[in-house]
N, C-alpha and C positions, 0 to 999 in steps of 0.2 A: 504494500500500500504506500501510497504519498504523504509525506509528515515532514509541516512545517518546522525550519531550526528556528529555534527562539536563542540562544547561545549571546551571550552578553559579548561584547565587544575586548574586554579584559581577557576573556576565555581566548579572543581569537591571538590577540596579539601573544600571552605564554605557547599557545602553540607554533605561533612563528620561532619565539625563540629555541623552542623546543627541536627546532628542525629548519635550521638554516637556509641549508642548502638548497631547498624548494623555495622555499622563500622570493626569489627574483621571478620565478615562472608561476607563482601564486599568485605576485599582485600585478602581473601583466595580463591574466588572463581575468582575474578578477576587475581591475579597469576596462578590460576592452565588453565585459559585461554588465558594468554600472547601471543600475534602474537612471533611466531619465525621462522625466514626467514632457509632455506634448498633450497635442489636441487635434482634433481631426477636422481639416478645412473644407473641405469641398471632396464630394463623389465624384469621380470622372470615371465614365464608364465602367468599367466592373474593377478599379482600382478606387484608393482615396490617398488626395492628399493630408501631408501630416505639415504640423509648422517643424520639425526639426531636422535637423539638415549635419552636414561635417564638421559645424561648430562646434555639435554635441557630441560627438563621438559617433555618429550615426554612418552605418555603411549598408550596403546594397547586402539582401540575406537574412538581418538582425532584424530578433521577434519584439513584434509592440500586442502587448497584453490591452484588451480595451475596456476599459474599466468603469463597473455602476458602483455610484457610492451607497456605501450600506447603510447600518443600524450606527449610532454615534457609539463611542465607548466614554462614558461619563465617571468618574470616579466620586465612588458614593460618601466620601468627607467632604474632599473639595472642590467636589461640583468641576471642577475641571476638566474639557473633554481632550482625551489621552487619544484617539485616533476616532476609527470608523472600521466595520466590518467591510472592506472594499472587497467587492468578486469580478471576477473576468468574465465578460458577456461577450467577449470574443476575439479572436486572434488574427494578425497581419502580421504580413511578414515584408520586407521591405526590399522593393525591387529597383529602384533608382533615386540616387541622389541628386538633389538640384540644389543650386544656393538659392536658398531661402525658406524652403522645404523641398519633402521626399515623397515619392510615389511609395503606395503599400498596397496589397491583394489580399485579398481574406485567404486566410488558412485551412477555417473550418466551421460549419456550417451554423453557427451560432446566430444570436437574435440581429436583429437588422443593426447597421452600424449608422448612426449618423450625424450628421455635421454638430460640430460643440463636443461631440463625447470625448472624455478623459481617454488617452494611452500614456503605456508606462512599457520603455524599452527595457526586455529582461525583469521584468517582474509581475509574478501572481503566475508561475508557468511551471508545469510540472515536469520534476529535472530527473535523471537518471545519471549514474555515475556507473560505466561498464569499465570493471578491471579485467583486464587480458594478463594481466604478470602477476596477480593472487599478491603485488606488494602495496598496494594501494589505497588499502583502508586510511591510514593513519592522514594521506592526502585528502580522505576525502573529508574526514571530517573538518580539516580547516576551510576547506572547498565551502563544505555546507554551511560553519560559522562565517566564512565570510562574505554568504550571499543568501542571508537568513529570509530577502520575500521570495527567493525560489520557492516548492516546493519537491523538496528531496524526496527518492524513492530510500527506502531503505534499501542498506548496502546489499544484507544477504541477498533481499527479495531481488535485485537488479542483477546479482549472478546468477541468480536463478532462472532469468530470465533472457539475459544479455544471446544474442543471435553470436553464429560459430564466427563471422568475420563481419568487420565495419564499413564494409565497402559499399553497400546496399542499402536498402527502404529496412527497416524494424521489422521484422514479422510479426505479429501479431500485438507492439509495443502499443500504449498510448502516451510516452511520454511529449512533450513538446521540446525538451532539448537534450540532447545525449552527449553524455562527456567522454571520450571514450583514452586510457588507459593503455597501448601498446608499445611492447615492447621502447624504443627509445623516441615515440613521438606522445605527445596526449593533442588531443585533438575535440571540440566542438563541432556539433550537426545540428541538423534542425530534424523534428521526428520521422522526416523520412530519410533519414540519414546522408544528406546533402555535407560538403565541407563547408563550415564557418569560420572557425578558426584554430592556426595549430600552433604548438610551441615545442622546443623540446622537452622530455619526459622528464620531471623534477626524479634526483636520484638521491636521498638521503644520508648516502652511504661515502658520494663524492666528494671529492675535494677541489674546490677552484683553483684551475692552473692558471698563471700569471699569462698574459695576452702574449701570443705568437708574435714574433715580426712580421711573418707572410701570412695568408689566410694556407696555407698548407705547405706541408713538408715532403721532401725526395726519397723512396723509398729504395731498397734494391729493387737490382729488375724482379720484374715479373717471371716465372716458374713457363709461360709460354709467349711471353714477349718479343722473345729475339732480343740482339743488342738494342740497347739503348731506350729499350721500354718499361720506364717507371711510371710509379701510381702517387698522385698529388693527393693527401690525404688532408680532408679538409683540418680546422684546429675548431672547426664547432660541431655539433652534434646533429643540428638539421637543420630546415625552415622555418621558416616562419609566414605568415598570411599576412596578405595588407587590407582583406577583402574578396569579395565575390564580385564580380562586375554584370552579374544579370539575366545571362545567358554562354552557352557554348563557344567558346571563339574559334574561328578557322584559321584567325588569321590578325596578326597585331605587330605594331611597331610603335617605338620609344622616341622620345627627342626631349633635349632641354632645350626650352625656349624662353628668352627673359627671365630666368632664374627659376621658370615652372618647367616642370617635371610632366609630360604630356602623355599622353596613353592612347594610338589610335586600334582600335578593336572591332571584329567582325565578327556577325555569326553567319554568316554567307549573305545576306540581302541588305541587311542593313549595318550602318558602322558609326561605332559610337564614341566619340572623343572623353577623356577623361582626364584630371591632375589629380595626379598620382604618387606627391611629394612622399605624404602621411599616407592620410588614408583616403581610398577612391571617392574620387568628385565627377556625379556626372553634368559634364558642360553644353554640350551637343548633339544633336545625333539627324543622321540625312540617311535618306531609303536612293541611291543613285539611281537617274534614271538613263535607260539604255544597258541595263547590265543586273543581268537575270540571277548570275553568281560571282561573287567577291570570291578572287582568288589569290590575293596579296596586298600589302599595305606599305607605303615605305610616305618618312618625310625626305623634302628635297630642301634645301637652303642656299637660291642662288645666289643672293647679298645679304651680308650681315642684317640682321633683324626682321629678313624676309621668310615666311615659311608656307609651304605649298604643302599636301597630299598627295601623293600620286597612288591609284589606286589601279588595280590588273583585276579583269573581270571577264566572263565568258556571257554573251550573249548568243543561244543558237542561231546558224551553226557557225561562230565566231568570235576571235577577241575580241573586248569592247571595252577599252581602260577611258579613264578622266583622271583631270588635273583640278585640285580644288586648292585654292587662296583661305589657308586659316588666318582671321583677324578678329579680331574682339570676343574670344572663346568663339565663333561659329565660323563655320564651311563656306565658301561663295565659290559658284561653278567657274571657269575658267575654262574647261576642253571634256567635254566628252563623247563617246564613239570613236575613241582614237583606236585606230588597228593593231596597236602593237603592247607586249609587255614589256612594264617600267620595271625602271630600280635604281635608285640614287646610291651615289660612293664618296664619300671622303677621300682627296686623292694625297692630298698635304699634311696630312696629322695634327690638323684645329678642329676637330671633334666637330666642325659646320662639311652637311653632305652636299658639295657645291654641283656636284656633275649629277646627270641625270640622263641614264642612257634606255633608250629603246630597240627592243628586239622583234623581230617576225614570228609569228609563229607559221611551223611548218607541220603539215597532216603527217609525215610522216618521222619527222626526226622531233616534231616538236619545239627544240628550241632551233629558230633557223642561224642563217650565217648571214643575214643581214643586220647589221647592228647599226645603229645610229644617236647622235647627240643630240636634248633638244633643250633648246634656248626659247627664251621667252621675246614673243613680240606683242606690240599693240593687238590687247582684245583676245589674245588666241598663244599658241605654240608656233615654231618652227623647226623641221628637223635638218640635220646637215651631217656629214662622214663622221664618224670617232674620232677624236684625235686623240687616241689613247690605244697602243698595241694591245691585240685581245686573241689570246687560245682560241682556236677552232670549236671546243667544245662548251664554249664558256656559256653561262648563261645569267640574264640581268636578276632575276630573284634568287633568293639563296647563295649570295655571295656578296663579297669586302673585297677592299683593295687596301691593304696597309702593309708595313714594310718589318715584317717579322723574324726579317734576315739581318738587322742593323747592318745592313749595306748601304741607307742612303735611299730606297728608291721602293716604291712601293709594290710590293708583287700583287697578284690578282688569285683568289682562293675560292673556289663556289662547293656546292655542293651538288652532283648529281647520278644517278640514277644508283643513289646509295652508296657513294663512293666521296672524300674530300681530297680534293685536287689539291694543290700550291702550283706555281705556274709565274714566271719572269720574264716576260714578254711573252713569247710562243715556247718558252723552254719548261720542260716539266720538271721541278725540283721535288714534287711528294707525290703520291699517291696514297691515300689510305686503306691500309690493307683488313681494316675492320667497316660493317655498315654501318654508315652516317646519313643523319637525318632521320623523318620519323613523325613528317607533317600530316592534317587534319584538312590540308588541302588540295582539292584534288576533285575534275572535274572528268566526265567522260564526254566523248567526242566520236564522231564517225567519220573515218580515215576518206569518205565519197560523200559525202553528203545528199550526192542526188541521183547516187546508180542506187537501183533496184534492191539487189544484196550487197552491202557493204561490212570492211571491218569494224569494229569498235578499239580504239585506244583512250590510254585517260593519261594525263598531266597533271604532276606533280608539282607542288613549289614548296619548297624545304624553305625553312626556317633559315636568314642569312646569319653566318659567325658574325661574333665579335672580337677585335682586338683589345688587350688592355695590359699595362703594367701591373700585374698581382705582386710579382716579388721586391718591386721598386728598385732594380738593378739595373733599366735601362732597356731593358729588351721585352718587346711585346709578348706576351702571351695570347696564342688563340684560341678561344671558346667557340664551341660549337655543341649542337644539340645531336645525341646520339640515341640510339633505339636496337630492341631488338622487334625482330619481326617488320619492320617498315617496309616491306618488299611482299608480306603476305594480304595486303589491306583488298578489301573491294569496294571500290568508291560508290559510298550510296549504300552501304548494308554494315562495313563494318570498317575502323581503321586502322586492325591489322601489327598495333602497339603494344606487345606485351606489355614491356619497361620500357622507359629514358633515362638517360643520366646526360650531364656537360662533359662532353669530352676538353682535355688540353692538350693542346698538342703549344711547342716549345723549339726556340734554335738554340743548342745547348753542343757546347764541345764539339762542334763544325757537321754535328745532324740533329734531327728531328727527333726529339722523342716524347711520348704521348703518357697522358692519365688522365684522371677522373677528378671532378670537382665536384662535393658532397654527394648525398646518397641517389640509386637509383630509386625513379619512381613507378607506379605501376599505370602510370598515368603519359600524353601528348604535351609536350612543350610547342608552346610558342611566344614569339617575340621576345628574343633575349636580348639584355640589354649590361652594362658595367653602367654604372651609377656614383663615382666616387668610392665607397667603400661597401657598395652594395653592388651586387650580381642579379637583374629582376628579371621574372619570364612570367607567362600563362599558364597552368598545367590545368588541362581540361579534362573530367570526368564525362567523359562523353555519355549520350542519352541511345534510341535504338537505331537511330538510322541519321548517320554522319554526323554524330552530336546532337542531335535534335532531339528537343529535351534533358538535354543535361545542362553543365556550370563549371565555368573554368574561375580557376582564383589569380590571384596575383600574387607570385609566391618571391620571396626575398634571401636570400642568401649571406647572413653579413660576414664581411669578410676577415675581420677581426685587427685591422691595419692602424 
């Protein structure tokens, strides 16, 4: 059964002391679930708005309990009233932020909601604490003390109960938020077991080691590496969440702009901008027209303080990309129906992506050998030859140009058909001899469009690396996103992702040698990005068919520098 903690405040704090070490991942997760009182503005369509927004702590995911005032509680000396019997008439859960307020969906089929009613974020909601490691009692009870308007399932009853793995909907559960207990993460869901938020697993027993210089350390080789294949082991224990952003992404890219931290994001039709400093803000959002599916996202920055979209999109049976002008948080059209796939590159190492190159697509190879630059003119684009030497094989999504040789000059690195290139002009300096990539994106196409019987092929666009100094030595490090199974996907039924993890790959001792940057997930990355002392991506829990119906988070990596 569900039973409220009453647990005085004195009680919670001896238990901190009692148990240190949890102590940092107690009150981060305890702040990121503070009760904060709001009101509900206006009905729009089968959603309502609420007044609270990012100022509050409020992010896209997070439950508002909606609350009828009760019976007074009066104290029988001094007449004094001490509270109210408050109960929950019904639940929202909150699907985008706005400044000023937030959109929220009812949860559950409770009495009519409407305008004026009292919500209270994370509170009057009934909690489950699922331990997977049998060591977790001792957490929960400060858990419970320190979020006494939950109401808590007892411990035993929620082992009792707790489903074989957290990866799914509850069976048969009714709680409204699950805390769940694994092995080295703990993790927040909503009752159908959606991600809210994760931290690493408070460990009683550990000792805080003093901060790494690098976010990771060089191991011996690897046991099937071959020369020169080491494993980067992170010096933190796992992720962290910034948030949900709303829906499944296919497809997402990063930029700092003006000292804000930008998020552009797709769930294939529509794409939705975000600042993404703290915690996700939504600013924007445009449905493109001329382009049936979103299959890549990049920002472009031809002049300092200038910043475009360039968005790659398939309209049957054809590319169909646009150029959009971001100004005052919103989108302004500039070029759409363009024939070809974009993708901007930094070619100088000032973190501004000034080039912005266009490719053909071909029915048969897919990425074609026509490549081209485009410049901006009055009203419109212009395109004109590369002036940048480029691999035969190369292709404009899913790949950097940055200079990871400290030679002075910047090589050209993509990713395709499972495979990460390096490449110096037309000369191939790597090949990767593990699969890379492991994208959510991914269209199918028919090889004739207008014979009779035709082949079917699909197109892929991987996730482009990033460059960055992790060990602050001087020499770039390159990220990129790795998978297993990315080659078994069918576009449109499933994507084929067992795991991911960040590959490193590194120019070390006059070769290349490769590892891993924190844990693998059982989940699709996208949009990776270095951030200063942060590593940020998308890892989506896809839904039944191409992500539809699922929820990708914003996941962070700090790097400990």
């Amino acid at each position: 059964m569900f039973i409220r903690k009453l647990t005085a405040a004195a009680v919670f704090g001896l238990l901190l002391m009692a148990c240190p070490a949890s102590a940092g991942v107690l009150e981060e997760l305890v702040a990121d679930l503070k009760p904060v009182d709001g009101y509900v503005v206006l009905p729009v369509r089968d959603e309502f708005l609420i007044d609270l927004d990012a100022r509050h702590g409020l992010t896209a995911g997070d439950l508002l309990a909606v609350i009828q005032s009760g019976e007074p509680i009066i104290h029988p000396v001094t007449g004094a009233v001490l509270g109210s019997l408050d109960v929950r008439k019904a639940l929202l859960q909150v699907t985008r932020v706005k400044e000023g307020f937030s959109h929220a969906r009812p949860v559950d089929g409770g009495p009519a909601v409407a305008r004026g009613d009292r919500v209270r974020r994370y509170g009057h909601l009934r909690a489950s604490f699922l331990d997977y490691t049998g060591r977790g009692e001792a957490f929960f009870a400060e858990l419970a003390a320190a979020l006494p308007e939950m109401e808590w399932q007892d411990y035993a009853a929620a082992q009792a109960e707790r489903p074989e793995r957290m990866t799914a909907a509850r069976p048969g559960g009714n709680a409204d938020l699950l805390v769940a207990l694994e092995g080295r993460s703990l993790s927040v869901r909503d009752g159908f077991g959606r991600l809210l938020y994760a931290y690493p697993a408070p460990d009683p027993n550990s000792v805080e080691a003093a901060p790494s210089p690098t976010p990771y350390r060089l191991d011996s080789p690897l046991p099937d590496g071959g020369a020169g294949s080491v494993r980067y082991k992170p010096s933190f224990p796992t992720f962290k969440t910034a948030g949900p952003v709303g829906f499944a992404a296919v497809a997402a890219s990063f930029v700092r702009h003006q000292e804000q931290l930008l998020m552009a994001a797709s769930d294939g039709t529509t794409i939705a901008i975000f600042a993404a400093d703290e915690r996700l803000q939504s600013l924007t959002e445009l449905k493109p027209d001329g382009i049936d599916q979103v299959a890549s996202l990049c920002w472009w920055q031809p002049e300092p303080g200038t910043l475009y979209l360039a968005v790659t999109g398939w309209k049957q049976p054809r590319i169909s990309s646009a150029l959009y002008l971001y100004r005052d948080g919103d989108l302004v059209t500039l070029a759409e129906g363009l024939p070809f796939m974009l993708g901007s590159f930094n070619r100088d190492g000032d973190d501004r992506k000034e080039l912005l190159l266009a490719q053909n697509f071909d029915r048969d190879l897919v990425w074609g050998t026509l490549v081209r630059q485009v410049a901006l003119k009055e009203n419109g684009v212009d395109f004109a030859p590369a002036e940048v030497e480029l691999p035969r094989r190369f292709t404009v999504t899913g790949s950097l140009m940055a200079d990871i040789t400290g030679d002075g000059k910047a090589e050209t690195i993509f990713i395709r058909d499972g495979l990460l290139y390096v490449f110096s002009g037309r000369r191939q300096l790597y090949r990767s001899t593990r699969m890379m990539g492991g994208s959510l994106s991914r269209f199918l196409f028919e090889k004739n469009p207008h014979a009779r019987d035709t082949l079917t092929g699909y197109a892929t666009f991987e996730v482009a690396p990033v460059a960055a100094d992790l060990e602050g030595d001087g020499v770039l490090e390159l990220l990129s996103v790795a998978s297993d199974g990315s080659l078994s996907a069918v576009p449109g039924i499933a994507s084929g992702v067992k795991k991911s993890w960040i590959s490193v790959l590194k120019k070390r001792d006059g070769m290349f040698v490769k590892g891993e940057l924190g844990e693998a997930l059982e989940l699709p990355m996208q949009g990776l990005y270095v951030d200063a002392d942060r590593v940020l991506f998308l890892a989506t829990e896809t839904g039944s068919v191409f992500g539809v119906g699922g929820e990708s988070q914003l996941l962070i990596f700090p790097l400990g520098r």
